[in-house]
Backbone as a ProteinNet text record, in pm:
[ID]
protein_1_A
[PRIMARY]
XXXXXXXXXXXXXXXXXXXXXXXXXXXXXXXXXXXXXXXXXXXXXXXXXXXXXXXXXXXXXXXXXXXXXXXXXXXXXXXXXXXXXXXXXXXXXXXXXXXXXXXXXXXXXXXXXXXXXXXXXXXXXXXXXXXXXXXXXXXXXXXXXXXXXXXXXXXXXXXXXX
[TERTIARY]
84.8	0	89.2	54.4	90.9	113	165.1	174.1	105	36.4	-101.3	-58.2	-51.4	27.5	-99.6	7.2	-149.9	-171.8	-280.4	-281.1	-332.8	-337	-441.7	-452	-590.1	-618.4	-746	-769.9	-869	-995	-1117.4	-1227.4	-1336	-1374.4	-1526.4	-1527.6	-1384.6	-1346.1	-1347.4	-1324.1	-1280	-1156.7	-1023.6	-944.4	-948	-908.8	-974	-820.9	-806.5	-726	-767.1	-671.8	-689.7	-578.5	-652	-543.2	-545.4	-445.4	-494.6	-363.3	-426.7	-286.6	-217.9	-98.2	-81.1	-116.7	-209	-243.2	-381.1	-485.6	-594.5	-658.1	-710.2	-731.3	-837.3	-851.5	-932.5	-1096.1	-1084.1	-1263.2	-1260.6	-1202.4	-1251.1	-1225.4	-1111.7	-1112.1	-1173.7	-1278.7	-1358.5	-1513.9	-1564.6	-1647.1	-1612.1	-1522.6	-1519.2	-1477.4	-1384.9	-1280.2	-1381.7	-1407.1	-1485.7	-1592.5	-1648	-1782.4	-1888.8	-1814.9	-1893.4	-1947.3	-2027.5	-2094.7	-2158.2	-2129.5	-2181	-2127.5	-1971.7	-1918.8	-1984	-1984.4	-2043.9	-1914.4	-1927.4	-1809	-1895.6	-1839.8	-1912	-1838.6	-1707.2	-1606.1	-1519.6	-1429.5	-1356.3	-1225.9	-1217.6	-1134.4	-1079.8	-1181.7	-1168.1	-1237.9	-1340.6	-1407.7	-1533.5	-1612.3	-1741.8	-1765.3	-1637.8	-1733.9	-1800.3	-1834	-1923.6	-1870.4	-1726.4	-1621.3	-1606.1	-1638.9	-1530.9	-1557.6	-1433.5	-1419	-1328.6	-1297.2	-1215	-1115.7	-989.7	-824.9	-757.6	-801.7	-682.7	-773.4	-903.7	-999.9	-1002.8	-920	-922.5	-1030	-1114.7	-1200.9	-1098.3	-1109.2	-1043.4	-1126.4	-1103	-1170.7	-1111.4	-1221	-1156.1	-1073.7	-1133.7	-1071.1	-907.3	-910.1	-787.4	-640.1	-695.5	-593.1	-587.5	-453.8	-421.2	-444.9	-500.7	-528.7	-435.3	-300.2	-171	-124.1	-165.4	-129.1	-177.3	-318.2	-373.8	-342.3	-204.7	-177.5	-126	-241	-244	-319.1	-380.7	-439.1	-592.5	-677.8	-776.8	-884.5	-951.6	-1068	-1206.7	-1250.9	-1396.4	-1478.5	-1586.7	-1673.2	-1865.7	-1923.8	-2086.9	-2132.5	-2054.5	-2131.7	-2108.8	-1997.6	-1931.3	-2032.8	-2048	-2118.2	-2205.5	-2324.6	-2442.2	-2384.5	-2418.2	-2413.1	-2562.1	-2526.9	-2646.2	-2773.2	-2876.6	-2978.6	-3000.8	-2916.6	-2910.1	-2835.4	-2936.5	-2870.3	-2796.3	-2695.3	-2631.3	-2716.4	-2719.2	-2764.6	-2791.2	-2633.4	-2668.3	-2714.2	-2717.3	-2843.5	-2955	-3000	-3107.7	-3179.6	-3064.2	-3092.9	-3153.9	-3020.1	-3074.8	-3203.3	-3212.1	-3397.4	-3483	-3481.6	-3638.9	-3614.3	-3492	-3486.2	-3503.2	-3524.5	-3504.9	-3409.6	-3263.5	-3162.2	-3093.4	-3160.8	-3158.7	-3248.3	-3147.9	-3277.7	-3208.3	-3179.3	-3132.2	-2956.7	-2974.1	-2870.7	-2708.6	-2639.1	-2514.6	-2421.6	-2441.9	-2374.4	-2409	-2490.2	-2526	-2390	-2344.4	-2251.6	-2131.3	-2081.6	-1977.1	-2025.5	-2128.3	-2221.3	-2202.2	-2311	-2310.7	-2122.2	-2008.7	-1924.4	-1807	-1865.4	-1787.1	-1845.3	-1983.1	-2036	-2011.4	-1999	-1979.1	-1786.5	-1754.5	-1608.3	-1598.2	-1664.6	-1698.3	-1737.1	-1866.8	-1928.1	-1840.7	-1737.2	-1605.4	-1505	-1465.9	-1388.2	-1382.4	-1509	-1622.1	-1781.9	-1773	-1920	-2048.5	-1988.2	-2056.7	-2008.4	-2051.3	-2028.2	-2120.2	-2076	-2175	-2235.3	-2300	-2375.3	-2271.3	-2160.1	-2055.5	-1969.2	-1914.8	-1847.4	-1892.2	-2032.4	-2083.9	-2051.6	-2098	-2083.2	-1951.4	-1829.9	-1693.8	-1675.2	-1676.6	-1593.7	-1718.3	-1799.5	-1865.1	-1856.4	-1785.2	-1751.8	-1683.5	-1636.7	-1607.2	-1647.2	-1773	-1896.6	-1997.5	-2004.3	-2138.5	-2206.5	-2350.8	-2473.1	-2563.1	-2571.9	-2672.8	-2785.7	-2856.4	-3000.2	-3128.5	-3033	-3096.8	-3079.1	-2982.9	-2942.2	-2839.5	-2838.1	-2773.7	-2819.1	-2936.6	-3005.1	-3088.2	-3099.5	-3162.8	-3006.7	-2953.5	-2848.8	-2767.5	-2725.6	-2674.1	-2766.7	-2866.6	-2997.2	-2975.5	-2979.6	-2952.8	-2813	-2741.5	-2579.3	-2588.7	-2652	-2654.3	-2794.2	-2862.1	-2958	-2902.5	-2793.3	-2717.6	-2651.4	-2618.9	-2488.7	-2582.2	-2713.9	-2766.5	-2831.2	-2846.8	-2885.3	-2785.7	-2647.8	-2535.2	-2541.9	-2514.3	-2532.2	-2627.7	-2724.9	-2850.3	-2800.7	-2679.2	-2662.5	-2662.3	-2678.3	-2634.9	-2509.7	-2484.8	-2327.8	-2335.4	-2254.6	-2205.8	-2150.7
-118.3	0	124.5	215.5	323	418.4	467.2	619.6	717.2	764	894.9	991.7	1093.1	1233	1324.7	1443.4	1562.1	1640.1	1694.2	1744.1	1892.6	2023.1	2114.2	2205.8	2206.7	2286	2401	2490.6	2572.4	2500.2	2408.5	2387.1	2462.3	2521	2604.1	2726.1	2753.5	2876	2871.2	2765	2712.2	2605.5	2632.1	2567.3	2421.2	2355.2	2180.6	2109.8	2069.2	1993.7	1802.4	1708.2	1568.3	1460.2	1363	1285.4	1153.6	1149.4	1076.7	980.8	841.9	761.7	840.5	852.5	879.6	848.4	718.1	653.1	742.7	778.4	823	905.4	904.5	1054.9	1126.7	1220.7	1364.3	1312.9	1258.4	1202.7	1089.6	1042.4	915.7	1005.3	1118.5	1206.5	1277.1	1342	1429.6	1334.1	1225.3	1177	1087.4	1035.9	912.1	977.4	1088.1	1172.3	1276.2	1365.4	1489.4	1449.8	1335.9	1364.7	1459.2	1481.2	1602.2	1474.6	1461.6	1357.7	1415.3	1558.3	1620.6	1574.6	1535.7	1503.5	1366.7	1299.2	1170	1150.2	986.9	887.3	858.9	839	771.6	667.1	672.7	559.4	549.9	641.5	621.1	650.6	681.4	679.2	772.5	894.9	1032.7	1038.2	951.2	940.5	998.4	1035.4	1060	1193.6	1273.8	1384.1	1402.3	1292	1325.2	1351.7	1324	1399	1525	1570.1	1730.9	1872.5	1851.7	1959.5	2085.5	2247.1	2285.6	2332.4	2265.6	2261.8	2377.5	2474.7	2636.3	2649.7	2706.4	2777.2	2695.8	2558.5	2502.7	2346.3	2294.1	2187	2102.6	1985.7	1849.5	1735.8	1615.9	1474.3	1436.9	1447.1	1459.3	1293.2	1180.4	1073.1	1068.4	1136.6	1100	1233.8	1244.7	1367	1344.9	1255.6	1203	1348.2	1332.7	1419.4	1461	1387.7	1479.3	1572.9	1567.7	1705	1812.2	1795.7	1952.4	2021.1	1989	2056.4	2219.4	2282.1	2458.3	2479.6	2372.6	2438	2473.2	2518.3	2587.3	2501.6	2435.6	2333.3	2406.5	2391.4	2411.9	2295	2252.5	2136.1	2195.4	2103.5	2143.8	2183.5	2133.4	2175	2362.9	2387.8	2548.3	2642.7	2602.1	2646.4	2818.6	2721.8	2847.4	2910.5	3035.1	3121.3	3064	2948.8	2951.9	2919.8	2929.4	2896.9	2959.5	3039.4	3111.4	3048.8	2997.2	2884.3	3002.6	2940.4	3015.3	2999.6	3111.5	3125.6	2979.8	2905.9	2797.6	2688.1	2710.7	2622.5	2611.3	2733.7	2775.2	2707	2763.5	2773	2592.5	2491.2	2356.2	2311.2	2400.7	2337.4	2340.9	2476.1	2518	2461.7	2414.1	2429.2	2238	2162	2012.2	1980.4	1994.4	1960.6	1885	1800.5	1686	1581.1	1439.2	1369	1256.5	1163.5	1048.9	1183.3	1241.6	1300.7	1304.1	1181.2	1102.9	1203.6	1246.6	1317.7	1468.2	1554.7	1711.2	1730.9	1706.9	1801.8	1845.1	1738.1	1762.4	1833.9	1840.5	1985.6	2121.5	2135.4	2250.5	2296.2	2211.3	2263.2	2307.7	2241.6	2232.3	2354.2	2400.9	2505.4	2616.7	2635.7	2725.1	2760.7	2677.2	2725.1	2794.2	2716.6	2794.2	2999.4	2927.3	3061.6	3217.6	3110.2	3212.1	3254.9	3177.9	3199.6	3247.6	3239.6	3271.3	3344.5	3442.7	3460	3454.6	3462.5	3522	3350.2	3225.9	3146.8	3121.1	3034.8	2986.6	2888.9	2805.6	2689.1	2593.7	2616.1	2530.7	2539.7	2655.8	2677	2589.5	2607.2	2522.4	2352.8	2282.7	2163.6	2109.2	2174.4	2185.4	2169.5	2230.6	2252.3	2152.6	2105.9	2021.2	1859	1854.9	1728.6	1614.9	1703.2	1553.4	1519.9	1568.8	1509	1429.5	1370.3	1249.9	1203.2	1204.9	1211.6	1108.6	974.9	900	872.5	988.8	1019.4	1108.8	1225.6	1366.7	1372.4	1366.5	1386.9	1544.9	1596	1712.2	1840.9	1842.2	1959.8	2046.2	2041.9	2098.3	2139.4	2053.9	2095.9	2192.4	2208.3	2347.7	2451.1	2408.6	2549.9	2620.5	2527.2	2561.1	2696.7	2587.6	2698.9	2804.6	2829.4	2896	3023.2	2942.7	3040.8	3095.9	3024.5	3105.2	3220.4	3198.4	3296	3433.2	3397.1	3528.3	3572.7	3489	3583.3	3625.4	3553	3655.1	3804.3	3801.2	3895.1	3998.4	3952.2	4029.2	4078.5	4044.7	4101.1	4022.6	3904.1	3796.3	3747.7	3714.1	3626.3	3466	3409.6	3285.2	3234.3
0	0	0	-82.9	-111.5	48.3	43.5	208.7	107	194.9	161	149	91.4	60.6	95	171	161.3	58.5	25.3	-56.4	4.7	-90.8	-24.5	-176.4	-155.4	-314.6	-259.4	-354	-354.3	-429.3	-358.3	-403.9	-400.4	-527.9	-561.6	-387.8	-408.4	-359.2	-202.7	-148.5	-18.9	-32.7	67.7	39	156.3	80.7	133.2	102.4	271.8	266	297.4	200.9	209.9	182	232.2	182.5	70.6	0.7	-105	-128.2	-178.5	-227.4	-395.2	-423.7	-527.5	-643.2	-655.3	-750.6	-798.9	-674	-695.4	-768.6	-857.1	-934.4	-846.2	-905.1	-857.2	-849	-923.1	-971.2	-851	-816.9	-660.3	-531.2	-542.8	-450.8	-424.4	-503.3	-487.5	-447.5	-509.6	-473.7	-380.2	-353.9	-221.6	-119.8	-125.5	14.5	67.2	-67.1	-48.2	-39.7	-65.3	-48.4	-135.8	-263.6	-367.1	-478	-490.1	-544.2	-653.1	-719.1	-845.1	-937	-938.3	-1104.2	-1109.2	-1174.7	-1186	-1270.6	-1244.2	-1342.3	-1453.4	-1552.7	-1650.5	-1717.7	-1761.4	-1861.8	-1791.9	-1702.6	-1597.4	-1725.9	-1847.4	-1944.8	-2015	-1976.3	-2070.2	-2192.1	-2156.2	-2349.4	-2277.1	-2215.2	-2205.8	-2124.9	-2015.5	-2035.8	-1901.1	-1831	-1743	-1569.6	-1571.2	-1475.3	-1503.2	-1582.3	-1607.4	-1463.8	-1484.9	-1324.4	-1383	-1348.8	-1377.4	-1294.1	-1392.3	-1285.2	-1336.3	-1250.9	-1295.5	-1392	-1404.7	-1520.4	-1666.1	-1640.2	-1773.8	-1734.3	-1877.7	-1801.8	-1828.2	-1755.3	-1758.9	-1720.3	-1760.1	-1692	-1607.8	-1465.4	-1350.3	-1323	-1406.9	-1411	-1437.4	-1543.6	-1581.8	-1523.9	-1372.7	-1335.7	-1202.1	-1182.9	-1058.6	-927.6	-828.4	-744	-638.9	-608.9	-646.9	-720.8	-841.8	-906.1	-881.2	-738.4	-775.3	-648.1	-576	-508.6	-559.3	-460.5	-480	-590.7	-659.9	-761.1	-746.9	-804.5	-778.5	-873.1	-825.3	-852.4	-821.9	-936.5	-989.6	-1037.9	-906.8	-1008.1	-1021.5	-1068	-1071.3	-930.6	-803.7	-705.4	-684.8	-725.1	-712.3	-836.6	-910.6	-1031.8	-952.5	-895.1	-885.1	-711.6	-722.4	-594.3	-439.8	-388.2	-303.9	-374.2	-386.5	-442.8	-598.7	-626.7	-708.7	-823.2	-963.2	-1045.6	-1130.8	-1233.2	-1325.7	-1473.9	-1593.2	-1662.7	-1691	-1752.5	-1762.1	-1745.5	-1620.5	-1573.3	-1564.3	-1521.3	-1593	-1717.4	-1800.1	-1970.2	-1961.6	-1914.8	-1927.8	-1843.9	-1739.6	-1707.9	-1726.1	-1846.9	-1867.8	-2020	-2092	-2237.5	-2231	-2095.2	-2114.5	-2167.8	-2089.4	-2179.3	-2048.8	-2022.8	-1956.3	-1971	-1938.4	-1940.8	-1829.5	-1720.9	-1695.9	-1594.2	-1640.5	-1549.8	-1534.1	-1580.5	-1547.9	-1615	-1755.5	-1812	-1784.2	-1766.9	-1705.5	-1682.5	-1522	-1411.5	-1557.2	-1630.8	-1698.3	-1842	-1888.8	-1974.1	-1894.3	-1823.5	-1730.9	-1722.1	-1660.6	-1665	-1783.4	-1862	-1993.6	-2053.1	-2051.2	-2133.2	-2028.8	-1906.6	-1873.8	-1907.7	-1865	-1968.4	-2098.8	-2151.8	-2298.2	-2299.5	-2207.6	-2240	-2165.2	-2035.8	-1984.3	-2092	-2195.6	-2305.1	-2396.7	-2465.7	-2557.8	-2544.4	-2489.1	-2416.7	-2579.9	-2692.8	-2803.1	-2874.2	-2847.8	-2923.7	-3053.3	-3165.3	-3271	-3267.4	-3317.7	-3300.7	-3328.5	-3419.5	-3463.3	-3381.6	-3235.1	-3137.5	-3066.6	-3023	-2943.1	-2926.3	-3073.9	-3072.9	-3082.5	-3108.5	-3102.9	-2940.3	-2915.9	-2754.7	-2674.8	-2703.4	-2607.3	-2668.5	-2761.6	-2805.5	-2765.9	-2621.7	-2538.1	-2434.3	-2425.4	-2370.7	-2436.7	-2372.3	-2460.6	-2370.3	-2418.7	-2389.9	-2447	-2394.2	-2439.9	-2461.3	-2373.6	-2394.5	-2461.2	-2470.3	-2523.5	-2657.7	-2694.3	-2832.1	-2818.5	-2955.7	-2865	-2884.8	-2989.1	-3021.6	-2887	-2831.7	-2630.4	-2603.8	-2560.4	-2497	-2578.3	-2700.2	-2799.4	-2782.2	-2803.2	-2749.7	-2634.9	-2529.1	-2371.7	-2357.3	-2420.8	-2436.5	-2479	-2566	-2718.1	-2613.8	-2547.6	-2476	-2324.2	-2295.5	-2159.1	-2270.7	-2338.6	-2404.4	-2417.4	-2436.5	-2483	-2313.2	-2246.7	-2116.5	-2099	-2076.7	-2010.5	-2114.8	-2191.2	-2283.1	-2239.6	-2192.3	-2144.1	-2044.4	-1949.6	-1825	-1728.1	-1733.7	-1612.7	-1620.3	-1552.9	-1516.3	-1521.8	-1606	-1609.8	-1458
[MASK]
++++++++++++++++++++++++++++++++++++++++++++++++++++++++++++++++++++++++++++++++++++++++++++++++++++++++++++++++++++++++++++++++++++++++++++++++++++++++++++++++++

């Protein structure tokens, strides 16, 4: 058995210290240690999307990013997203536009498009399906969920915040 290393990172703007074997990635650390049970696993591989957390303002699959590396770094997942009861455009956008269906894949949408829409606040429909392409979604299809995006982009625009 591995010796446990500490770690201490900035999570969704509280800094959280733990301990983790070096082997562990971020995605069993955050749901088995932390107790944040928003990213969901889905392939455990980097093909689906439904880990995505962001490490230093960039998204990543929280699977495939040993949770040693994020010492000092500044972690963003779906639970950090909305202010208190207070959802973000995009979320929003996906509840009223049904751009859900079965759930597993969302946390890593919601965070993947809000990256986007931090990068890109004025995306295209072809921006859209680009940068969310490594997420996959077995249930919806993906026409709701480009809408959803495509309809946060224009509230922020309107004056809300991502």
């Amino acid at each position: 058995m591995s010796k446990k290393q500490v770690v201490t990172a900035t999570i969704n703007g509280r800094e959280e210290t733990f301990l983790c074997e070096p082997r562990q990635t971020l995605l069993e650390v955050l749901r088995d240690v932390l107790r944040m049970t928003g990213t969901k696993e889905g392939c455990s591989n980097g093909n689906c999307g439904a880990c995505t957390v962001m490490l230093n303002g960039r998204p990543v699959d929280s699977c495939l990013v040993l949770a040693v590396e994020c010492e000092n770094a500044e972690l963003e997942t779906v639970e950090g997203l909305a202010a208190g009861d207070q959802l973000t455009p995009v979320q929003n956008a996906f509840l009223e536009g049904a751009a859900l269906q079965c759930g597993v894949c969302t946390p890593g949408f919601l965070v993947s498009a809000t990256a986007l829409l931090r990068e890109n606040p004025e995306p295209t429909e072809h921006d859209v399906r680009w940068y969310l392409a490594g997420n996959l979604c077995r249930c919806t299809g993906y026409d709701k969920i480009v809408r959803a995006v495509l309809d946060a982009a224009e509230r922020r625009r309107n004056a809300e915040t991502v």
